[in-house]
C-alpha positions as CSV (number, residue, x, y, z in Angstrom):
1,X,0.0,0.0,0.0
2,X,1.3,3.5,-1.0
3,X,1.2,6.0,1.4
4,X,0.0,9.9,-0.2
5,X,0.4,13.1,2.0
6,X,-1.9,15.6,0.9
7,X,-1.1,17.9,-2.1
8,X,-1.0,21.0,0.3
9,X,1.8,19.4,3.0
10,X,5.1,20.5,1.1
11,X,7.6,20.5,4.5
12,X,7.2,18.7,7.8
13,X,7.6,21.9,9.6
14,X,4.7,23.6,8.3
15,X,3.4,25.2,10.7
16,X,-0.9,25.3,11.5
17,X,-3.3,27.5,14.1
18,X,-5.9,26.4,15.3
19,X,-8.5,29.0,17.9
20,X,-11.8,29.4,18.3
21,X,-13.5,32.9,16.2
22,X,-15.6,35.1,17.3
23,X,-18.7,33.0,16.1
24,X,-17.6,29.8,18.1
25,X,-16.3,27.9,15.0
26,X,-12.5,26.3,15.3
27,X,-10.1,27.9,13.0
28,X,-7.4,25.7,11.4
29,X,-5.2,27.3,9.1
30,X,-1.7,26.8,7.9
31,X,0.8,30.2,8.5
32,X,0.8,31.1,5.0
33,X,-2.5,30.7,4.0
34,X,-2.1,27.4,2.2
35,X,-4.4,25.3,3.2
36,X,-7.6,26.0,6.3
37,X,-11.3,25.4,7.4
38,X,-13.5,25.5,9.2
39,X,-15.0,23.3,11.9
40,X,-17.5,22.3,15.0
41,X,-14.8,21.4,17.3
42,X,-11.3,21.5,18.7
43,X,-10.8,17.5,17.8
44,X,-12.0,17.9,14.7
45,X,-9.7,21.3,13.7
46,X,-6.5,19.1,15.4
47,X,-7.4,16.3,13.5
48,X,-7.5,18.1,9.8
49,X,-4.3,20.0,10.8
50,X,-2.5,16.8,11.6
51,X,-3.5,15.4,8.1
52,X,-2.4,18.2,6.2
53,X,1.1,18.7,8.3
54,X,2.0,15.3,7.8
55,X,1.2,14.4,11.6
56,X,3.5,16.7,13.0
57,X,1.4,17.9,16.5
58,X,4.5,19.9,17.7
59,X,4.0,22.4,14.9
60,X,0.5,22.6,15.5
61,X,-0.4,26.2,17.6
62,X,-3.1,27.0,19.4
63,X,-4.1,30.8,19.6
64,X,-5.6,32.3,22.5
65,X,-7.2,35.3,20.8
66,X,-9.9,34.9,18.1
67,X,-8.2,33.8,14.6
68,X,-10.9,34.4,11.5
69,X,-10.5,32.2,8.4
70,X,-8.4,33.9,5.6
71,X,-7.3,32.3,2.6
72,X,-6.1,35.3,1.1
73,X,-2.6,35.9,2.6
74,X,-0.7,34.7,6.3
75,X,-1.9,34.7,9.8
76,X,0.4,37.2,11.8
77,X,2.4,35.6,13.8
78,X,1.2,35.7,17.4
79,X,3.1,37.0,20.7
80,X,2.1,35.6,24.3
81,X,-1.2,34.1,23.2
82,X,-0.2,30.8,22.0
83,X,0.5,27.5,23.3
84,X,1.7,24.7,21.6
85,X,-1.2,21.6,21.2
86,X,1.3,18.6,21.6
């Protein structure tokens, strides 16, 4: 059986946030703006980000403010509101 990592996951140290927005939906979206979504839960935002980092958890973030979905361009990068989720 041949594995397939996702089209978006180019390094292993790509690096996804994850927070809940301002509407109570979990944010998961990759620094640059590659990949995101949008989702119901925490488990189910850690889960996608895991399949698109190539199930890296120690580069996944978790943002203490309100992150909002944006495809268009890269999250800034946070200062004292993170935490790492692994």
């Amino acid at each position: 059986m041949k594995l397939v990592e996702p089209p978006s996951c180019s390094a292993a140290s790509t690096v996804v946030f994850i927070g809940k927005n301002s509407r109570g939906l979990w944010v998961a979206q990759e620094q640059n703006g590659l990949y995101g979504g949008l989702f119901v839960n925490r488990a189910q935002a850690v889960k996608y980000a895991l399949f698109e980092n190539g199930h890296h958890p120690e580069t996944i973030i978790e943002l203490a403010r309100e992150p909002e979905l944006d495809m268009g361009g890269k999250i800034p990068l946070p200062a004292a509101d993170t935490r790492r989720v692994a």
